[in-house]
C-alpha positions in Angstrom: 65.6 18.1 -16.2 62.7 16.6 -18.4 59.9 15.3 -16.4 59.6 11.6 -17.0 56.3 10.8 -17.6 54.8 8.3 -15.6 51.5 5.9 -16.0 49.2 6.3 -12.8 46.8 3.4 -13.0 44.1 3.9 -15.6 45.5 7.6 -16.2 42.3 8.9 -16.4 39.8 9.5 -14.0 36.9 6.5 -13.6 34.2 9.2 -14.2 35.9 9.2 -18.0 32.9 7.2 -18.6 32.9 7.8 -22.5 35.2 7.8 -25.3 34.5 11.3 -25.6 35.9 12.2 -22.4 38.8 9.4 -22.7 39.6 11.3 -26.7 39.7 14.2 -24.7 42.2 13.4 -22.7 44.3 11.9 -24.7 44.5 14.9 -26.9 44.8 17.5 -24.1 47.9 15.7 -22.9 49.7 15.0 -25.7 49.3 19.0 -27.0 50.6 19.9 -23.4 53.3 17.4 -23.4 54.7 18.5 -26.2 56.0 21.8 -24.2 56.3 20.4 -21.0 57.4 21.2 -17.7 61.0 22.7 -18.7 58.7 25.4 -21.4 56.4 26.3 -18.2 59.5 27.0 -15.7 61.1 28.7 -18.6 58.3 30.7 -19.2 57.6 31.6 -15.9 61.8 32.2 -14.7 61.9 34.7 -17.5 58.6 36.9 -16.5 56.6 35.7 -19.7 53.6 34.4 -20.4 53.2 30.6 -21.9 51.2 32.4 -25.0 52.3 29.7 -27.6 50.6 26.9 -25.6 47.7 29.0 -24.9 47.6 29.7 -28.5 47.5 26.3 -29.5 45.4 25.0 -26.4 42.5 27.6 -27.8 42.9 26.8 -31.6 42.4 23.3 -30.8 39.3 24.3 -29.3 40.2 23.0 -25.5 39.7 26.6 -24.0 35.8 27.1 -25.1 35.0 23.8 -24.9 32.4 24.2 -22.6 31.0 27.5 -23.7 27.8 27.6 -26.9 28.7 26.6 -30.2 27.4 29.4 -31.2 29.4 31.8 -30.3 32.5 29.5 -31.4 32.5 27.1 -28.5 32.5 23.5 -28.4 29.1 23.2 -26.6 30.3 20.7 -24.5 30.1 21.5 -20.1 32.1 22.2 -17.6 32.6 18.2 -17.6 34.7 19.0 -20.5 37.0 21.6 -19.2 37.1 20.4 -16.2 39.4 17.6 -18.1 41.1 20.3 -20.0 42.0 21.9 -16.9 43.6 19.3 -14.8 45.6 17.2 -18.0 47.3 20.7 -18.9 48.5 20.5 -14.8 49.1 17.6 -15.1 51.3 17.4 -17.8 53.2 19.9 -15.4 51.7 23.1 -16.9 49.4 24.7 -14.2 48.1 27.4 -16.1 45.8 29.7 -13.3 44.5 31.8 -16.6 42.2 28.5 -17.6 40.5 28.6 -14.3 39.8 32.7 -14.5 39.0 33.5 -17.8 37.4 30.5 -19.3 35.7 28.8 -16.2 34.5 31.7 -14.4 34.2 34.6 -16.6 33.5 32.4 -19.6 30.4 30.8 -17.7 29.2 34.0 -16.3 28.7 35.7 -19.9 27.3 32.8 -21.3 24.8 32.6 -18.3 24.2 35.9 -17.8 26.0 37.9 -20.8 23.9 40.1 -23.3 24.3 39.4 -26.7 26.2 42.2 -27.5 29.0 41.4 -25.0 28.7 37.3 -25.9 29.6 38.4 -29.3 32.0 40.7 -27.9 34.1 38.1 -26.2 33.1 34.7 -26.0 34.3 33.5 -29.5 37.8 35.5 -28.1 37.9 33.3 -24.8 37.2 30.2 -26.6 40.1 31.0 -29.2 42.3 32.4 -26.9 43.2 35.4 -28.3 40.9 37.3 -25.4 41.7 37.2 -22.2 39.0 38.6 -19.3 40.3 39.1 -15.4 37.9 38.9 -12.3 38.0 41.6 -9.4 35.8 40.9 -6.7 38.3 40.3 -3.6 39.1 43.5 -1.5 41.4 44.4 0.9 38.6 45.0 3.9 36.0 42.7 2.3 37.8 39.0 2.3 34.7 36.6 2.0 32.3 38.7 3.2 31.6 40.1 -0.6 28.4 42.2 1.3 31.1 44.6 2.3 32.5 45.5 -0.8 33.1 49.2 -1.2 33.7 49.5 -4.9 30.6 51.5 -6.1 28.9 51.8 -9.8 27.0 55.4 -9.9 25.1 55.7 -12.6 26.0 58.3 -14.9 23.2 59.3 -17.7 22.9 55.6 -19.6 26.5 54.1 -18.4 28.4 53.9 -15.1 31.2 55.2 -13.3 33.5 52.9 -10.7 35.4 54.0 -8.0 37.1 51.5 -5.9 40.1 49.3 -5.3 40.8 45.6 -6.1 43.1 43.6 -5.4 44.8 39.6 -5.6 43.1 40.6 -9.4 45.1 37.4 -11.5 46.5 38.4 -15.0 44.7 41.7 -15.4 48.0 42.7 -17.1 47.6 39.9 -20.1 43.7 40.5 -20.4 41.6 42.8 -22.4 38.9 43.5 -19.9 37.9 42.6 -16.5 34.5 41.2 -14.7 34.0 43.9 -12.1 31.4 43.1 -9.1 30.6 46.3 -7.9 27.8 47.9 -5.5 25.0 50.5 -6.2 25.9 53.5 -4.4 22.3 54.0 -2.7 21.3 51.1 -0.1 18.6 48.5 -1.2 15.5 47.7 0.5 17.1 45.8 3.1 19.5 48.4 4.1 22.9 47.0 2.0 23.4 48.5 -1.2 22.5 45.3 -3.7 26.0 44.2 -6.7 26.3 44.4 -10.2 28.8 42.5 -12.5 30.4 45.1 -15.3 32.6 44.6 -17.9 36.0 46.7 -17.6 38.5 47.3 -21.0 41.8 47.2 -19.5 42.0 50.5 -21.6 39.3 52.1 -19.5 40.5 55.6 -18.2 41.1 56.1 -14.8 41.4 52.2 -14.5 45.1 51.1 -13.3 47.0 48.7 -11.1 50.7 47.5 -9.5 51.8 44.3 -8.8 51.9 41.9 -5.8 55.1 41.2 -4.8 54.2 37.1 -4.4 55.9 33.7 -3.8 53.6 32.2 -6.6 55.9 30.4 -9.1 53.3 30.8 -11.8 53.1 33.2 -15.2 50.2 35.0 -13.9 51.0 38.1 -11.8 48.9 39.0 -9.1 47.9 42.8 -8.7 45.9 45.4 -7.1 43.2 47.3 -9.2 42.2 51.0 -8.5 39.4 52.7 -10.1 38.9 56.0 -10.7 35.8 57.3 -11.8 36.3 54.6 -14.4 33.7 55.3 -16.8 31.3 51.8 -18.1 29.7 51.9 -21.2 26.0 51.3 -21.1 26.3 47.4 -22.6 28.8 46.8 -19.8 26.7 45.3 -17.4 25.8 41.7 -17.1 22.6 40.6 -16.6 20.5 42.5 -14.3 21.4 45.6 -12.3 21.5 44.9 -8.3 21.1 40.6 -9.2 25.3 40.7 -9.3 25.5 38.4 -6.1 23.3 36.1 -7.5 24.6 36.1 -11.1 28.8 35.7 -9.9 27.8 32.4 -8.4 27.6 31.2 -12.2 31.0 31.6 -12.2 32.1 30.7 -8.3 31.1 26.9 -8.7 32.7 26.5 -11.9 36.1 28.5 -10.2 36.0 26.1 -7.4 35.8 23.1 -10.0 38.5 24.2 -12.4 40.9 25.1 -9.0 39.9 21.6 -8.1 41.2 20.4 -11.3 44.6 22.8 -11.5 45.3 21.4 -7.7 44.7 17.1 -8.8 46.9 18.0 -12.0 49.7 19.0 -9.7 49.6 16.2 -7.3 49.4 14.0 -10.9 52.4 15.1 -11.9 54.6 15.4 -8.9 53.3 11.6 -7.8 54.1 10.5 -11.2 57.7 12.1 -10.6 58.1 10.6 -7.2 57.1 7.3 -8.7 59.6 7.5 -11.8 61.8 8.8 -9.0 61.1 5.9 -6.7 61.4 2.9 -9.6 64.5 4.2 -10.5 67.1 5.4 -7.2 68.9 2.6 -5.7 70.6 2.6 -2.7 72.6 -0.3 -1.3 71.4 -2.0 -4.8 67.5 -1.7 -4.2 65.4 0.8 -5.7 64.1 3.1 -2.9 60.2 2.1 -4.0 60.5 -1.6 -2.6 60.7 0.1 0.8 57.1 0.2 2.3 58.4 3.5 4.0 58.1 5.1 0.5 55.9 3.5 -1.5 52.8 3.5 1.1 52.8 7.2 1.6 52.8 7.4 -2.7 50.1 4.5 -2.7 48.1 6.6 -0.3 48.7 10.1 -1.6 47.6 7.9 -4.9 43.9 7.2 -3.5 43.4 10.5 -2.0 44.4 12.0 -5.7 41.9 9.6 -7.3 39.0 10.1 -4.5 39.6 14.1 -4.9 39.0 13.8 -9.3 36.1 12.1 -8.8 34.8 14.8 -6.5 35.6 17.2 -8.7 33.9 14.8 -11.4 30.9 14.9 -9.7 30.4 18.9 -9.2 31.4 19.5 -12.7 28.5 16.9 -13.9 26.0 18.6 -11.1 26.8 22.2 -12.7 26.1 20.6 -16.1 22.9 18.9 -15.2 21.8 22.1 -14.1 21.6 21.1 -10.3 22.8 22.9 -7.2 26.5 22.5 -7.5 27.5 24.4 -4.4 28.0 21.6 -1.9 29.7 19.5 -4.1 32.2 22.2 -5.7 33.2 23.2 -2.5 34.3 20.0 -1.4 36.2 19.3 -4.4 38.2 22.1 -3.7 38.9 21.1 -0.4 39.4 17.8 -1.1 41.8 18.8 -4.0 43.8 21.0 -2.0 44.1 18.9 0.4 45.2 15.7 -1.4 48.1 18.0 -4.0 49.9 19.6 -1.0 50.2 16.0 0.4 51.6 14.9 -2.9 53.7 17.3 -3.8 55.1 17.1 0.0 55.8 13.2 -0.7 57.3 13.6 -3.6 59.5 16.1 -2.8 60.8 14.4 0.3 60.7 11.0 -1.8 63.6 12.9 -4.1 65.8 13.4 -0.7 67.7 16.8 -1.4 66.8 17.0 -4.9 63.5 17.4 -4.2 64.4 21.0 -3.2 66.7 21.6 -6.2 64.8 23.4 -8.7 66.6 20.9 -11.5 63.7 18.2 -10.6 60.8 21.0 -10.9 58.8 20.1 -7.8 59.8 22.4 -5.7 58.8 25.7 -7.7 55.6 24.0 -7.0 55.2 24.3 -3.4 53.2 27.7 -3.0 51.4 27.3 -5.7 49.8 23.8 -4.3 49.5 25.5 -1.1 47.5 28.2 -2.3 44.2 26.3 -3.1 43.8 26.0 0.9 43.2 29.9 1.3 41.9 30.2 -2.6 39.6 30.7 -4.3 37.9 30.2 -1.1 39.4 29.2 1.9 39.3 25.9 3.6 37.8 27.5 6.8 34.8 28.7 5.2 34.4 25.4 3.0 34.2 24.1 6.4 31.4 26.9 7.5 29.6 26.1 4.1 29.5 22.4 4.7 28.6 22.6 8.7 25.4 25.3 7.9 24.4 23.7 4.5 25.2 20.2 4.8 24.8 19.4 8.5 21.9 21.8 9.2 24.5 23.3 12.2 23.7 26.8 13.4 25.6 29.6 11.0 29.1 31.0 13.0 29.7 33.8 11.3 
């Protein structure tokens, strides 16, 4: 069944404040539109990968928008993608790639990247015909990244990696992957310091197996083990041993863009239970005259346009050049939040065919649920805000 497509208000969010951002918009969602929910489910029933929207999305320069012009982006911030990001959920395409290889691995190399790898990939991630994964999380590490075991050992003017990843998103449709690894010897303070490497998928010694997941979405979820992989000398970002402090280039704009993928889904499943709503009649009134169902979609409503402006707000931070941190992390929370409640609404809103996959809401459901434990999970956006924001004593 086509999803209807429903006007929300002012459609987009109020901190759309120019035309550049309203342009935007417009054109992000009527490129997406055009494929639609039914191409996504299709796509993701059949085990592929939405490559002909992703083609288009990147020639029509949405992908690199907010990476340097020159190295073929459109020099815009993550103000821009962030819009990108959330009108391709929206339009009830949640594509999880835009938030990995564009927002964070995209804004680490252009932060941190030498030339030689900018040149490398940027102009591809901005196109879209390169794709870069990100392996950080481990299986005894979680979100304590001080623990990670996978070690870089220097060998003559390269590196060798030995280690497991794993919940590593698309490394099966990308050409390399942003590794954060640790030095083998122990730093001054006792815990061996993290470097950020680039990986070719074609590495030797480099391999991975799926996840066997609930996730409704086209990008599989795996674990990554390396063997004595072997990294070329230009592999590393930035400055050896700085890698915790260089990843956080890409963990504020991962928070944003998760923001964004989480308030496009609660978008589009409000604007179905709304279609829904205006147009189901029982005993010869439409179901959204009841204030039983149309105050829970008025509210899910506010908290939808409270959480985009909170995700407004860190993106223009990060692009101002300002700490970004608080204000990412609540966006995420917030976003997470305010989609499940949505996408709950809806689907009870649609009765029993809110639970028939003909209506497309609830393929949904994990997905949504996912941003409370990722990126980063709701209980240590919780720690961050109590030690950071309130000045409370740290409790981990």
């Amino acid at each position: 069944m086509a999803a209807q497509q429903i006007t929300l208000g002012s459609g987009p969010a109020i901190s759309d404040d120019t035309d550049e951002l309203r342009s935007l918009r417009r054109s992000v969602a009527a490129l997406v539109a055009k494929y639609g929910r039914s191409y996504f489910k299709d796509v993701v029933a059949k085990g592929e990968k939405p490559d002909a929207l992703w083609a288009e999305l990147g020639a029509a320069g949405f992908l690199g928008v907010h990476l340097p012009e020159d190295y073929g982006g459109g020099g815009g911030g993550l103000t821009h993608l962030a819009v990108v990001i959330e009108e391709t959920a929206a339009q009830g395409c949640p594509i999880f790639m835009t938030v990995i290889s564009p927002a964070i691995c995209g804004s680490i190399l252009a932060a941190h990247g030498s030339e030689v790898l900018k040149q490398r990939y940027l102009a591809g991630i901005a196109d879209g015909s390169k794709k870069m994964a990100f392996a950080i999380t481990e299986p005894d590490a979680g979100s304590n990244t001080h623990k990670i075991t996978t070690t870089a050992r220097r060998d003559g003017d390269g590196w060798r990696i030995s280690g497991q990843k794993y919940w590593t998103s698309g490394v099966d449709e990308a050409e390399a992957l942003l590794v954060v690894a640790r030095d083998a010897a122990p730093g001054p303070d006792g815990r061996p310091a993290l470097s950020l490497f680039v990986v070719g998928t074609d590495a030797p010694g480099l391999a991975w197996q799926p996840i066997d997941s609930a996730l409704q979405l086209p990008e599989k979820q795996f674990t990554c083990f390396f063997d004595d992989v072997p990294v070329r000398p230009d592999g590393l970002i930035g400055t050896e041993g700085h890698g915790l402090k260089q990843v956080f280039a890409g963990l504020n704009p991962e928070r944003i863009a998760a923001a964004c993928v989480a308030n496009g889904i609660g978008r589009y499943a409000l604007a179905r239970a709304v279609g829904y709503a205006r147009d189901r009649t029982v005993w010869s009134t439409p179901i959204g005259a009841h204030q039983g169902v149309a105050h829970p979609l008025a509210e899910a409503y506010i908290n939808l346009e409270l959480s985009r402006l909170m995700a407004a707000r860190a993106a223009a931070l990060a692009d101002a050049g300002l700490d970004a941190a608080e204000a990412a992390n609540m966006a995420k929370f917030a976003a997470a939040e305010a989609c499940t409640k949505a996408l709950d609404q809806a689907i009870q809103v649609h009765g029993g065919n809110g639970l028939s996959n003909e209506f497309g809401l609830a393929d949904l459901w994990f997905i949504a649920r996912m941003f409370k434990t990722a990126p980063v999970s709701r209980e240590m956006v919780l720690n961050h805000v109590a030690q950071h924001s309130l000045g409370l004593p740290k409790s981990y």
